[in-house]
Structure formats: structure tokens, C-alpha cells
DRENPA-3360 file (N, C-alpha, C; in nm, 2 decimals, always signed):
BEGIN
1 = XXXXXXXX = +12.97/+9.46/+15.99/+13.02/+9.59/+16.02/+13.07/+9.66/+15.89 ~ +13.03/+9.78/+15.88/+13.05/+9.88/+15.73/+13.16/+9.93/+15.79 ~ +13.26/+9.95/+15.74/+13.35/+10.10/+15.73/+13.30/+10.20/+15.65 ~ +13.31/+10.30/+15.69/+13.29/+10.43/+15.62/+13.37/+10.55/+15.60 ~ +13.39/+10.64/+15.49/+13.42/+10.77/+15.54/+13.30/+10.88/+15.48 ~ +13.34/+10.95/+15.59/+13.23/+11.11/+15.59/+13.13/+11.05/+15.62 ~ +13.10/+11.01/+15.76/+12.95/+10.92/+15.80/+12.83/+11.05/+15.84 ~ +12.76/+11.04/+15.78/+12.64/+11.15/+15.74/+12.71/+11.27/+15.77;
9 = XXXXXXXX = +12.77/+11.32/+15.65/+12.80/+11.40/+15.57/+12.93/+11.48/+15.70 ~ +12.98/+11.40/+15.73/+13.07/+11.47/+15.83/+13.17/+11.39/+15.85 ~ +13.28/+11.44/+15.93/+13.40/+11.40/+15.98/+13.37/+11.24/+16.04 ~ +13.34/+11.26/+16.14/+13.33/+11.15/+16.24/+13.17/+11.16/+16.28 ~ +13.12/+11.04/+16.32/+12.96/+11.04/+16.37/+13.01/+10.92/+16.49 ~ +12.90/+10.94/+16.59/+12.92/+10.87/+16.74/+12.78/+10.84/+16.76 ~ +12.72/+10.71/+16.82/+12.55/+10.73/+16.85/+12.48/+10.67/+16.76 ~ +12.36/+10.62/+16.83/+12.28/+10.56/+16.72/+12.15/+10.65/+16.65;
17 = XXXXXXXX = +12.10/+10.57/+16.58/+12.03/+10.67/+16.46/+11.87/+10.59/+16.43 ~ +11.81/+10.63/+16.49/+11.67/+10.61/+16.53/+11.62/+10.45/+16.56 ~ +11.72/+10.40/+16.59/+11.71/+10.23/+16.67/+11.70/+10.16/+16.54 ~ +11.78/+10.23/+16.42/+11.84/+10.16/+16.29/+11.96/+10.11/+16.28 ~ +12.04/+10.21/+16.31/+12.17/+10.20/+16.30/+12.32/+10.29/+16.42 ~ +12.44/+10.23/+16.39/+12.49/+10.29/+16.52/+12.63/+10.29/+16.41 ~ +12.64/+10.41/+16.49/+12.79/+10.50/+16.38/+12.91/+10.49/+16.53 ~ +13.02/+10.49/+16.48/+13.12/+10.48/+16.60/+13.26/+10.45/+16.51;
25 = XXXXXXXX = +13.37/+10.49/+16.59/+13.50/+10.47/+16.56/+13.55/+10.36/+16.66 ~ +13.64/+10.26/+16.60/+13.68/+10.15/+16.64/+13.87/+10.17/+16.61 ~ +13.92/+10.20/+16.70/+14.07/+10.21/+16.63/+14.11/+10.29/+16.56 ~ +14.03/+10.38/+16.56/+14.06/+10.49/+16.44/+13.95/+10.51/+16.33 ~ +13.88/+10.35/+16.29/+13.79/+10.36/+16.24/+13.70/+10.38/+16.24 ~ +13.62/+10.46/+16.13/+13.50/+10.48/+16.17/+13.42/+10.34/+16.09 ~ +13.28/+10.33/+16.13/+13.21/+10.27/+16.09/+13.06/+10.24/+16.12 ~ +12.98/+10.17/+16.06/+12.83/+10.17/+16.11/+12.78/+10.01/+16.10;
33 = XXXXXXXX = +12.69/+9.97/+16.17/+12.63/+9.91/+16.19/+12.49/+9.88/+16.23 ~ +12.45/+9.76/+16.21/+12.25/+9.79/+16.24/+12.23/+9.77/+16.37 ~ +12.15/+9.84/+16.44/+12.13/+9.81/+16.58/+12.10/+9.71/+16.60 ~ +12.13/+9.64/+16.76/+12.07/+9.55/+16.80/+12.06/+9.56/+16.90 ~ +11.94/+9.54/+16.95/+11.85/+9.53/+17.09/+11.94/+9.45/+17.16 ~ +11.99/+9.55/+17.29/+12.07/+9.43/+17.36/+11.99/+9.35/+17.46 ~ +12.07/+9.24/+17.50/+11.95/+9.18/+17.62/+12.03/+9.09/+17.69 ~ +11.99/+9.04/+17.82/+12.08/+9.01/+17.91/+12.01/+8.84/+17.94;
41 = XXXXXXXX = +12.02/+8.78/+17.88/+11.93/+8.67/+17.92/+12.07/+8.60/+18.06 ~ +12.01/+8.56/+18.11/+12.05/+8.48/+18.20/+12.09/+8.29/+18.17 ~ +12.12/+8.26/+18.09/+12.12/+8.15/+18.04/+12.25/+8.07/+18.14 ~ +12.23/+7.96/+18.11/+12.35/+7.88/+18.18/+12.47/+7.90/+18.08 ~ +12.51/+7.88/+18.00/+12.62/+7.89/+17.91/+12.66/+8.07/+17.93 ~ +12.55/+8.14/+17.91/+12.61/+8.31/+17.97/+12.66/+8.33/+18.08 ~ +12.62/+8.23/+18.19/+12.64/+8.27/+18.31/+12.79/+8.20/+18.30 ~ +12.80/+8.07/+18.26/+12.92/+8.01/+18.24/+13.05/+8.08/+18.17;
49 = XXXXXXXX = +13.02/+8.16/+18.08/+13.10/+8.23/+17.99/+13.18/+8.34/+18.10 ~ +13.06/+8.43/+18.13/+13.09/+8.51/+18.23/+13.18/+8.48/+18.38 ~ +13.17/+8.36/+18.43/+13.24/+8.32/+18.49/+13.39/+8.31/+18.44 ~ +13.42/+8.24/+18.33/+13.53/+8.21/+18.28/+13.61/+8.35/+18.22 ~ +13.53/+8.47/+18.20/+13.61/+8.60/+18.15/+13.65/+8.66/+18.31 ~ +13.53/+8.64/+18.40/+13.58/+8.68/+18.59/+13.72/+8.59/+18.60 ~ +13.75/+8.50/+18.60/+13.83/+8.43/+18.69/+13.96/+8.47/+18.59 ~ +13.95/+8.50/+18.42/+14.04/+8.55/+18.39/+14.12/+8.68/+18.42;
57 = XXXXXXXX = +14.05/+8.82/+18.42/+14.04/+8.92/+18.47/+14.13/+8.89/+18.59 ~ +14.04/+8.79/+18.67/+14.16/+8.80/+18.84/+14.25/+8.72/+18.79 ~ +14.29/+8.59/+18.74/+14.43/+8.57/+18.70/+14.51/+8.66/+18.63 ~ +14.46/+8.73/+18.57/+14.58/+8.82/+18.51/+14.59/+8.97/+18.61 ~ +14.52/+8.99/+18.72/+14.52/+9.10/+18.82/+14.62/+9.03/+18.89 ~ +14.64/+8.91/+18.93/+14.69/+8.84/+19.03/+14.89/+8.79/+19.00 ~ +14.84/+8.82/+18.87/+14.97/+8.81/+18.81/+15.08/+8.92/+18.86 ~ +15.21/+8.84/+18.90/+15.36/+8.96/+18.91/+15.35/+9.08/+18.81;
65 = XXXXXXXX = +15.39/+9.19/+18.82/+15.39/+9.30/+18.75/+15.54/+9.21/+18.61 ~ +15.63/+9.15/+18.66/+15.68/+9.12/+18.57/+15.63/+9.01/+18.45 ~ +15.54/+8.95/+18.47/+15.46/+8.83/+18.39/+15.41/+8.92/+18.32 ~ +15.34/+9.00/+18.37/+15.24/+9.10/+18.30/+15.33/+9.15/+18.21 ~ +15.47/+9.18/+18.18/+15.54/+9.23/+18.13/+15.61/+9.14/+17.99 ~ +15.61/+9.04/+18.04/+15.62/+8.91/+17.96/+15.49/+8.91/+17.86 ~ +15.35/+8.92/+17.91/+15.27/+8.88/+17.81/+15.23/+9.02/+17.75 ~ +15.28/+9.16/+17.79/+15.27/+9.25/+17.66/+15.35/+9.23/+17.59;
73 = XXXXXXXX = +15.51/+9.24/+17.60/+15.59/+9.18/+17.51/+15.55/+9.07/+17.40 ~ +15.51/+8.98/+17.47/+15.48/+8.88/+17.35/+15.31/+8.92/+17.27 ~ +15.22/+9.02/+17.34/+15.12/+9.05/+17.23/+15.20/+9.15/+17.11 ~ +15.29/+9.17/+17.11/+15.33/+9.28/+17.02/+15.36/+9.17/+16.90 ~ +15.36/+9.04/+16.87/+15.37/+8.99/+16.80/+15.25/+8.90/+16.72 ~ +15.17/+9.00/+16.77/+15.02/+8.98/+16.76/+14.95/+9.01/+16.61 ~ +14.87/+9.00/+16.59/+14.85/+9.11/+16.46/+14.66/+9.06/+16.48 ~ +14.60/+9.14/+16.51/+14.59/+9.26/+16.51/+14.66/+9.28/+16.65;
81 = XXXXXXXX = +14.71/+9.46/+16.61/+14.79/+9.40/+16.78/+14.67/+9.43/+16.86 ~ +14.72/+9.33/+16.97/+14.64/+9.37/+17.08/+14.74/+9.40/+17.20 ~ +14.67/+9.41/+17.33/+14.76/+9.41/+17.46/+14.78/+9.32/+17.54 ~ +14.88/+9.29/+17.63/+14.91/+9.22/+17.73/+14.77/+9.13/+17.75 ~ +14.72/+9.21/+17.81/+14.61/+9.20/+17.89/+14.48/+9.08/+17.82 ~ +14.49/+9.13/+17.70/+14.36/+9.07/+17.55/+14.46/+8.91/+17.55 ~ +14.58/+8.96/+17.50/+14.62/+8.79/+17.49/+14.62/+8.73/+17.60 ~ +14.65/+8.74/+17.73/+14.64/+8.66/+17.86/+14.46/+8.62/+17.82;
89 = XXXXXXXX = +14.37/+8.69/+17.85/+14.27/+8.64/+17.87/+14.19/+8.59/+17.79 ~ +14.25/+8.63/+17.62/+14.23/+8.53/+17.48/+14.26/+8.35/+17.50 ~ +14.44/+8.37/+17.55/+14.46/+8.23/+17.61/+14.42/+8.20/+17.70 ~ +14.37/+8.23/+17.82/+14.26/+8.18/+17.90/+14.14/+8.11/+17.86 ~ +14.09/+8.20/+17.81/+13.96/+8.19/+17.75/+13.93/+8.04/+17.66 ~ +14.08/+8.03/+17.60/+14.13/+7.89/+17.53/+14.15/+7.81/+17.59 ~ +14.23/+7.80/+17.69/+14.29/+7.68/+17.72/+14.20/+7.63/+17.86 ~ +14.09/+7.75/+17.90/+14.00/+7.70/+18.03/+14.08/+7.71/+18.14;
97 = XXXXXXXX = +14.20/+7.73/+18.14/+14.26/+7.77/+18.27/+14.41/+7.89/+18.26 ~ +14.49/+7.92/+18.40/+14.58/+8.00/+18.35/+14.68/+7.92/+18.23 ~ +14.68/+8.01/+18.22/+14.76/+7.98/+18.02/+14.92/+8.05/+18.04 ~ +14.98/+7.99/+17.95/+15.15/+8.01/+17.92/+15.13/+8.06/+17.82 ~ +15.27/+8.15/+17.74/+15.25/+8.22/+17.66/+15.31/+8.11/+17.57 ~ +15.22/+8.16/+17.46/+15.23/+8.08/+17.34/+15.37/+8.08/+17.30 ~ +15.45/+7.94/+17.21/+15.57/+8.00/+17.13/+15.51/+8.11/+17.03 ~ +15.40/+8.06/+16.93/+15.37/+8.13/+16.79/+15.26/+8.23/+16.84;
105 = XXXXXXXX = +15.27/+8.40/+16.83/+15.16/+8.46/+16.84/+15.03/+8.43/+16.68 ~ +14.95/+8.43/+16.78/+14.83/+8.41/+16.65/+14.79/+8.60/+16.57 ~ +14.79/+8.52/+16.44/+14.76/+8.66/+16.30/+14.63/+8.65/+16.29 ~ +14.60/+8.69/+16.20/+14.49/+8.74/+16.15/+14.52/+8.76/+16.03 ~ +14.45/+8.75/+15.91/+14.45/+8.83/+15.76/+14.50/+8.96/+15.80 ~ +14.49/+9.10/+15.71/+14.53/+9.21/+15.73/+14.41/+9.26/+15.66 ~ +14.33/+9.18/+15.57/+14.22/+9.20/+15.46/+14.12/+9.23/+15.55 ~ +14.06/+9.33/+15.57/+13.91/+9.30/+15.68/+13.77/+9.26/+15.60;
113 = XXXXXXXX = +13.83/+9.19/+15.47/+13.74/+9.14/+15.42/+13.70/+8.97/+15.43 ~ +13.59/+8.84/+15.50/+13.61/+8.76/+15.52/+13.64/+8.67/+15.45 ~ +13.59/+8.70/+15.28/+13.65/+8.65/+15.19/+13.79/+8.57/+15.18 ~ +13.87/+8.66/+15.16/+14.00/+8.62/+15.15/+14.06/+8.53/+15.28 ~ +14.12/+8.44/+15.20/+14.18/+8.34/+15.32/+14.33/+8.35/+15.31 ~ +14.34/+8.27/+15.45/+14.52/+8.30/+15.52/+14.57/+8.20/+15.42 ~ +14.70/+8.24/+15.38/+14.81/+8.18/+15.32/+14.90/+8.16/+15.44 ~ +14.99/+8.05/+15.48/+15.14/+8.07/+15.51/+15.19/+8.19/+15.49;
121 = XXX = +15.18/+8.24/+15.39/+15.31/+8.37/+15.37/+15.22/+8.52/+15.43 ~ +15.08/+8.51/+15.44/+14.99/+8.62/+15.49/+15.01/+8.60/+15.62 ~ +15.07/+8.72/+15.65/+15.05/+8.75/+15.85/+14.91/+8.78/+15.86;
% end
């Protein structure tokens, strides 16, 4: 994924560009990327995946409004932040079943370059 600014010769660009490329904002960012033909294969591991992001979705629907309240609080310790909602089904998605909230929220670099690697002292 490119970041950009002034994507063809303007503010912001949305949409793809003759089944080359696809311009869009991500968080504020803008940026482009090469198309890719999507496609839905039906594989067992997709079907499997799919299953495990459904059963998250309903555990975290099924969840008390105050848990729900618990696990946005603790995404805010997130980086990149995300929401309530991303980290319950991030640690689902980990641990294969309903998940507890972590002690330590997980970082990320701040670099959106892959290069650079995490130190201890880099959030």
C-alpha cells in the first residue's frame, strides 16, 4: 500500500482506475494500491475462518453492555487505536474461543514502514 498526497492531481481520489489501480482514504489517509481481482473461493480453511470471525461477532453481540465497556476501555491502550469491538474479536480470533482482556494491550511500530523493527522502548 502507497500513501499519497494530491492523488491524480487533486485533493482526495476514491475508486478504481481502469482495473490497475485503487485510490481511497484509510483513516484519514489517502493512498493507492494495485487492484486485485477479488474472488470467493470456497475453500475449507475460508469456510473455517469465516466461521470463527461469525461466532465472534455473536460473542461480542452477546456480551453485557458493561463488558463491552470494559473491552473499549482497554482498546484505548492499543496503538494503532482500535475499538472495543476489533480487540474482542482480534483476541478471539487468537485465542479460538471467548477471550479475556489481555493485561498488556498489543503496539505496533508507529513507522508504517516494515523495515524498522520494535524496540522495548517503541510503542
Amino acid at each position: 500500500m502507497s500513501l499519497v498526497s494530491g492523488p491524480l492531481m487533486s485533493i482526495d481520489a476514491a475508486g478504481t482506475f481502469r482495473d490497475t489501480l485503487v485510490y481511497s482514504i484509510w483513516k484519514g489517509r489517502n493512498y493507492v494500491r494495485s487492484y486485485a481481482r477479488p474472488t470467493n473461493r470456497n475453500s475449507d480453511a475460508q469456510k473455517a475462518q469465516r466461521n470463527l470471525l461469525q461466532s465472534a461477532v455473536a460473542g461480542w453481540q452477546a456480551l453485557y453492555s458493561g463488558t463491552q465497556d470494559d473491552w473499549n476501555v482497554a482498546a484505548r491502550d492499543c496503538y494503532p487505536p482500535i475499538s472495543g469491538f476489533n480487540y474482542f474479536v482480534s483476541q478471539w480470533c487468537l485465542q479460538g474461543a471467548a477471550p479475556t482482556i489481555p493485561a498488556v494491550a498489543p503496539k505496533k511500530a508507529k513507522s508504517i514502514h516494515k523495515s524498522r523493527k520494535m524496540t522495548e522502548d517503541t510503542p
